[in-house]
C-alpha positions as CSV (number, residue, x, y, z in Angstrom):
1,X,104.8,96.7,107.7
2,X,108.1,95.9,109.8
3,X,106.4,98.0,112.7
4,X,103.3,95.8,112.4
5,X,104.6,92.9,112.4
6,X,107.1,93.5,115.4
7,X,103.8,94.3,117.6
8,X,102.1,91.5,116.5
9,X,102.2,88.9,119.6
10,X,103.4,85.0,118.6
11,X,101.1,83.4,117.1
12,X,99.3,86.5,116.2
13,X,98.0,87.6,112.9
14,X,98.3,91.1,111.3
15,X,95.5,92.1,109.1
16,X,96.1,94.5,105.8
17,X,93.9,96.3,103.1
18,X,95.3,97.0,99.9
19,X,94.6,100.5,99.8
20,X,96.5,101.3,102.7
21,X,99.1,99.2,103.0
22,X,101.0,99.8,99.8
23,X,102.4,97.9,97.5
24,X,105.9,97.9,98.6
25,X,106.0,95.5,101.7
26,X,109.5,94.4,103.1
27,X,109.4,91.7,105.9
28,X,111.9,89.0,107.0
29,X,109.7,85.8,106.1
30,X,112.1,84.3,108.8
31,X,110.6,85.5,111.7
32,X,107.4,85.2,110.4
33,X,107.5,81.4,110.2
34,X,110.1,81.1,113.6
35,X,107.0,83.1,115.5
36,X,104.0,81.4,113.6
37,X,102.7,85.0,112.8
38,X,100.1,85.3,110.0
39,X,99.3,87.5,107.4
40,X,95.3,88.2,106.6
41,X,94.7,90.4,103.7
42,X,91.1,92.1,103.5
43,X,89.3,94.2,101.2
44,X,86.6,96.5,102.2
45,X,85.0,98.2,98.6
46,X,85.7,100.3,95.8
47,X,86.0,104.1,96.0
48,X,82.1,104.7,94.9
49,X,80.8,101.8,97.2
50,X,83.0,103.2,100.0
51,X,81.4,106.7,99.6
52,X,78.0,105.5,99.2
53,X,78.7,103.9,102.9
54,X,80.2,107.0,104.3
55,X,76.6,108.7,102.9
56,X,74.2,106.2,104.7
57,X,76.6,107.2,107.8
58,X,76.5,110.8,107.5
59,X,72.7,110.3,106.9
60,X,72.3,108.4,110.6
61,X,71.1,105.2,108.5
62,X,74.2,102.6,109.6
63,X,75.8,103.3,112.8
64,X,79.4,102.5,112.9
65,X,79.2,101.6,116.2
66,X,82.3,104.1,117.1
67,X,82.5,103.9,121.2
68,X,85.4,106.9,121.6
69,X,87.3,108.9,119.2
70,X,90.7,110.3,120.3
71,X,93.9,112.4,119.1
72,X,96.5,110.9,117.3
73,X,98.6,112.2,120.7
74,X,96.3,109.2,122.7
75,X,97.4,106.4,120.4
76,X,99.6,105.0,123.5
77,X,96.8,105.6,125.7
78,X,94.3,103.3,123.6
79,X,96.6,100.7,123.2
80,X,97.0,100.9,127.0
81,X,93.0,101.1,127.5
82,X,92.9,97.6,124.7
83,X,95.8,95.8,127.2
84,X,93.6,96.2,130.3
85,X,90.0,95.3,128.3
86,X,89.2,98.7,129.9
87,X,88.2,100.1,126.4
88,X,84.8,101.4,125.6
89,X,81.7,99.5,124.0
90,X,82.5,100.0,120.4
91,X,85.1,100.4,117.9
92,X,87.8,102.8,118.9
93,X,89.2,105.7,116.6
94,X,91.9,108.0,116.3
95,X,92.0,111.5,114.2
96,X,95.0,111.5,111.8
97,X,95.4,114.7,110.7
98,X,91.9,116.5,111.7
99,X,92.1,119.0,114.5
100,X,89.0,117.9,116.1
101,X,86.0,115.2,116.3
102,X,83.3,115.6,114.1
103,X,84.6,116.9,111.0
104,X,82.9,115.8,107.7
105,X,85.0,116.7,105.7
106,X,88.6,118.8,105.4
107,X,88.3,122.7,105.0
108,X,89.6,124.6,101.5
């Protein structure tokens, strides 16, 4: 959360889910309110509703509108590509712990 909030322009709002944030957030309020910086939680779906979504994407019935996909090594590179608007059409992801695009799901 400190991270976050430290790249979070003035003015600017950072945006949480639940599920991944944790529950255990420690932030200086302070600096906060001294650079008008705003807090938006958000809550996407249950664990059954989630996987019934991942399903109607695996089955090519909802596009998720994903543009590029790169490695977790690329992360400065995106954020680079999002400061020039030279990012592609689409939502933009990164693999976190997958060796490679296209995986369904993690080997055994």
């Amino acid at each position: 959360m400190p991270t976050s909030i430290f790249v979070c322009d003035t003015g600017g709002m950072v945006v949480i889910c639940a599920g991944t944030t944790g529950y255990n957030a420690v932030v200086d309020l302070r600096y906060l309110w001294m650079r008008q910086k705003r807090f938006q939680g958000s809550h996407f779906a249950n664990d059954d509703q989630a996987k019934g979504l991942n399903d109607l994407v695996l089955a090519g019935k909802v596009d998720p509108c994903l543009g590029e996909t790169y490695t977790f090594e690329q992360i400065g590179h995106t954020h680079q590509l999002m400061h020039d608007n030279k990012h592609p059409a689409g939502n933009m992801a990164c693999l976190v712990s997958a060796p490679k695009k296209g995986m369904k799901e993690l080997p055994l």
